[in-house]
N, C-alpha and C positions, 0 to 999 in steps of 0.2 A: 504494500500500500504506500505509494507516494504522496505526501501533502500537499494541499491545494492552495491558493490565495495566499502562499509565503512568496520571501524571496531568495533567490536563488541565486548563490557566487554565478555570473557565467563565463567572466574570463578577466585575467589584468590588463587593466585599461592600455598598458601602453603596448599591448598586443594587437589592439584594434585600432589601424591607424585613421585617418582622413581619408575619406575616400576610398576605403576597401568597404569589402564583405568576408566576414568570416560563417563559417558551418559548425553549426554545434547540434547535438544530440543532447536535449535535456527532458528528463521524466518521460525518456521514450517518444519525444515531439522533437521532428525537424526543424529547426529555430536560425534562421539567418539574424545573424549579428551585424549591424554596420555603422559605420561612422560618418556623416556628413560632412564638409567641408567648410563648415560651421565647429564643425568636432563634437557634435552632438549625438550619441549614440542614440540607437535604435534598433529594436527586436522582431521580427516578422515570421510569420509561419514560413518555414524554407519549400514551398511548392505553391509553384503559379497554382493560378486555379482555370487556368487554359485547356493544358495538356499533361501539366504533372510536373513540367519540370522544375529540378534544384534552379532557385532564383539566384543561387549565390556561384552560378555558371553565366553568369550574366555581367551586369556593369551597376556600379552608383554614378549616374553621371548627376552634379549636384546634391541635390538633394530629391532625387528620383531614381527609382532601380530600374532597371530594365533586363526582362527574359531575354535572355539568348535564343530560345526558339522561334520566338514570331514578333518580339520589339515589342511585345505589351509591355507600358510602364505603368510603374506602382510608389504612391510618396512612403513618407515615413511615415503615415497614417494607417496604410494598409490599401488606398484608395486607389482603382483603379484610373490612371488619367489621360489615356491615350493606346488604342490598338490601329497601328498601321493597316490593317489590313482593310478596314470599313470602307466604302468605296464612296462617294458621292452621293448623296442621298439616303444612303441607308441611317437609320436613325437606332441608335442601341444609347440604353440608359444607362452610362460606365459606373454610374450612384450605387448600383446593384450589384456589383461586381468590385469584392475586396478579399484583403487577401487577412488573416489573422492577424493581431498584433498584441505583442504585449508589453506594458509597461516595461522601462529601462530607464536605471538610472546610473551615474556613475558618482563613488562618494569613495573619498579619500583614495583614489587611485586605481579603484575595482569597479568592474562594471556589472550590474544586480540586474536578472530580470525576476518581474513578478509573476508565477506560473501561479494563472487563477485557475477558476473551473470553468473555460471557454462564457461566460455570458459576459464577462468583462463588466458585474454589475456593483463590484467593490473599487470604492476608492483605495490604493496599495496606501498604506502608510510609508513612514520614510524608511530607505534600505538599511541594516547594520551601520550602526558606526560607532568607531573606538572614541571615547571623550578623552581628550586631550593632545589629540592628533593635530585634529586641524585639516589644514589642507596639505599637511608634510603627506610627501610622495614617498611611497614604500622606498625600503633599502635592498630587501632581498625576497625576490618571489620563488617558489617552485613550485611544478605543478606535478602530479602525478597520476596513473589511473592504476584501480585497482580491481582485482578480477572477481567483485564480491557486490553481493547487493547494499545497498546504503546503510541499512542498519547496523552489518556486519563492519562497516567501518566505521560509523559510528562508535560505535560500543567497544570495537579496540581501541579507537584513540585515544577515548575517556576514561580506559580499565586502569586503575590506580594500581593494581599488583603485578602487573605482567613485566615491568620496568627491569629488575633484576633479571630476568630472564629472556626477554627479544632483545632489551637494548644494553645488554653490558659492552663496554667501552672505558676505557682509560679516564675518557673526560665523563664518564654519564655512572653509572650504579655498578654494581656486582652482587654476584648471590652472598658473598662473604658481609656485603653493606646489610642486609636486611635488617628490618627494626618496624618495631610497631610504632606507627603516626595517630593521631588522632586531630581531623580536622572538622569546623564547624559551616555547616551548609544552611544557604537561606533562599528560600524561591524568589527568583526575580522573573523580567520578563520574559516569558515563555519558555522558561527554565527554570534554570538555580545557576548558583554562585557557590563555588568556595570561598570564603570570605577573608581579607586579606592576612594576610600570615605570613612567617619567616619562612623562606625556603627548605626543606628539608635536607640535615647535612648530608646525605650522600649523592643531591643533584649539583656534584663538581660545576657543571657548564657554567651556572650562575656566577662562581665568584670570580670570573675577570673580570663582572662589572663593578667589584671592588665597594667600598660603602657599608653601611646599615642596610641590609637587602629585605626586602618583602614583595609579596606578590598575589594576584586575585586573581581566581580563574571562574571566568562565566562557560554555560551554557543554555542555547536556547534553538528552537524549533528553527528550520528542519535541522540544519547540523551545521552549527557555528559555535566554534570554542575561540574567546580571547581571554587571552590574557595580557595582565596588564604589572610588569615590574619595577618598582623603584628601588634606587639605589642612590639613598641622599637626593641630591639635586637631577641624576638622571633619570630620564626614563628609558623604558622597552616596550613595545606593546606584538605580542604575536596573533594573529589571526589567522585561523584553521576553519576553512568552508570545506563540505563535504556536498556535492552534489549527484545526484546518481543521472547516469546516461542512460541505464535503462534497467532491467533485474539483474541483469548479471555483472554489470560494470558500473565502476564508480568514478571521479576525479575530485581530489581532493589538493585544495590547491593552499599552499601554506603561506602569507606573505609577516613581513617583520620591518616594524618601524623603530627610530632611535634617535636620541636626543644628543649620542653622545657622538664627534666627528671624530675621533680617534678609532672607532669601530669601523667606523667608511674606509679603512684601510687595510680592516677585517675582513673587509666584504667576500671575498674570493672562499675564504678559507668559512666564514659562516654560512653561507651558499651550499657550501660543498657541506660539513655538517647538516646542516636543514635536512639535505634530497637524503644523509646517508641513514638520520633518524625514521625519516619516513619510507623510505626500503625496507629497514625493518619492519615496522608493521606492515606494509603491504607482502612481505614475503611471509609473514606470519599468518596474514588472514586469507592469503591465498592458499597456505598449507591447509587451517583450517576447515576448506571446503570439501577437503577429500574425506574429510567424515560427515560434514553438511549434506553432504548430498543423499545420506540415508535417513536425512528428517528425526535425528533421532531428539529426546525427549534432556533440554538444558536447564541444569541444576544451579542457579544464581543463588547466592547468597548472600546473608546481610553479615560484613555492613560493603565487603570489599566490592560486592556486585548491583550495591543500592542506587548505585547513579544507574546501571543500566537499567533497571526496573522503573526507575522516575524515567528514563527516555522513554520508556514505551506504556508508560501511562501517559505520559503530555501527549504521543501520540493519538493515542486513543481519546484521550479528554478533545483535543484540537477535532477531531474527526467527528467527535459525537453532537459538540455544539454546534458545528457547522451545521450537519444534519436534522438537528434541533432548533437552528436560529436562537440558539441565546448565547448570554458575554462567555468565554472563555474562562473556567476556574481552574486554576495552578493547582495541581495534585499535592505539589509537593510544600513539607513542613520543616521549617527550622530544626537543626538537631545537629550532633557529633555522630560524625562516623568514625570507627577505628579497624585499623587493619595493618597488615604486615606486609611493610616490600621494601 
């Protein structure tokens, strides 16, 4: 089950340039991405509604697309405004003839589309965004895809025990680091929050940012993890969108802001970290299919498995009031969780 009327990472802004069309596969829907010469992005159903074809075989000329099969053009609106082929006299109402669209916006360097339930009859609220950014441009992005359906990635990124054991590394835990934590959780928007805290000593990476360190890690619908660290006067803020292409593939795309210019010269060597932390879990959850695949019956448990269980009640909550048309109530309750990793 994919969520409806959320929004959706769909790609890093400076991927979509002026003037291009990009193709994306989101929630199983052909989605043409493009950029105006304005630099205004824009989201379209990826298929004329002609003869079928991919629009993003075609051109943006302006701020107009145009099919490569027959020169039918279409705005950022989705409106049809011109088929060459009508002859003199014939009279066809182009009003009636449009192509999907959906909400897009681009915030803090990411470009969001809002995947509703086709009536297009919600106003989107505003996309994700990290408070205290601003309009600073990401530092370091990576994108990945993973051979697992959304929730399956989900629920690894967010698993608080598995760290000792997918991601041992020199700079990151080991089974030898293990120790029981106890951390205090609060529902926020269409989530919860780890609520701010000192980093746990055996997440080495932290301390070359040197300082009094603390840190806050959000989650909320459909699958957005930030976090947000300080370190005295500096900050860090990591953003992890999880987007699914369709049941069996996912991309999840990791970007990372900083306050501090001395890292800008990091950039290469945290780049390279970022893609090798998230290998790891994609090679982990890609292992885990090969027993996924016999459906068998998972045993979660409280407290280390409590955040997954809160994912897949906001699911369910988020599904039911749609369905119901009433406000959205947060499953989830203020508390400690304690666990060992």
């Amino acid at each position: 089950m994919f969520l409806r009327n959320l929004w959706y990472f769909a790609t890093p802004g400076h991927r979509l340039k002026a003037g291009s069309l990009q193709s994306k596969i989101l929630l199983g829907e052909p989605v043409m991405l493009g950029r105006t010469l304005d630099g205004e992005p824009f989201a379209l159903r990826n298929i004329c509604p002609h003869r079928g074809a991919p629009l993003t075989y075609g051109r943006l000329d302006g701020n107009e697309v145009e099919c490569c099969y027959h020169g039918w053009r279409f705005d950022t609106q989705g409106r049809c405004t011109r088929i060459p082929s009508l002859a003199e006299g014939q009279t066809l109402d182009l009003a009636q003839i449009t192509v999907r669209r959906y909400a897009c916006r681009e915030v803090q360097g990411n470009v969001w589309v809002f995947m509703d339930d086709e009536s297009n009859a919600i106003d989107p609220p505003a996309p994700p965004e990290m408070l205290g950014v601003g309009e600073r441009r990401p530092a370091v992005t990576r994108t990945m895809r993973f051979p697992v359906h959304a929730d399956h990635a989900v629920v690894g990124l967010m698993d608080p025990a598995h760290g000792p054991f997918v991601h041992q590394a020199w700079w990151w835990r080991n089974r030898r680091s293990i120790h029981e934590k106890a951390k205090r959780f609060a529902p926020s928007h269409l989530g919860f929050t780890m609520v701010r805290h000192t980093p746990s000593s055996n997440s080495a990476a932290y301390r070359i940012l040197g300082g009094e360190l603390s840190t806050e890690i959000s989650f909320q619908l459909p699958g957005v993890r930030i976090e947000y660290v300080q370190a005295g006067a500096r900050r860090l803020w990591g953003l992890t969108a999880v987007t699914p292409i369709d049941e069996t593939e996912t991309e999840v795309n990791h970007v990372i802001y900083w306050t501090m210019p001395w890292l800008t010269a990091l950039k290469p060597i945290v780049w390279h970290f970022a893609g090798a932390f998230l290998n790891q879990d994609r090679a982990m959850v890609a292992k885990q299919q090969q027993g996924l695949r016999y459906d068998p019956t998972l045993s979660l448990i409280d407290d280390a498995d409590t955040q997954a269980k809160w994912y897949y009640r906001l699911k369910r909550e988020w599904q039911a009031s749609g369905e119901e048309g009433r406000a959205f109530k947060n499953p989830v309750h203020e508390t400690v969780l304690h666990w060992r990793s």
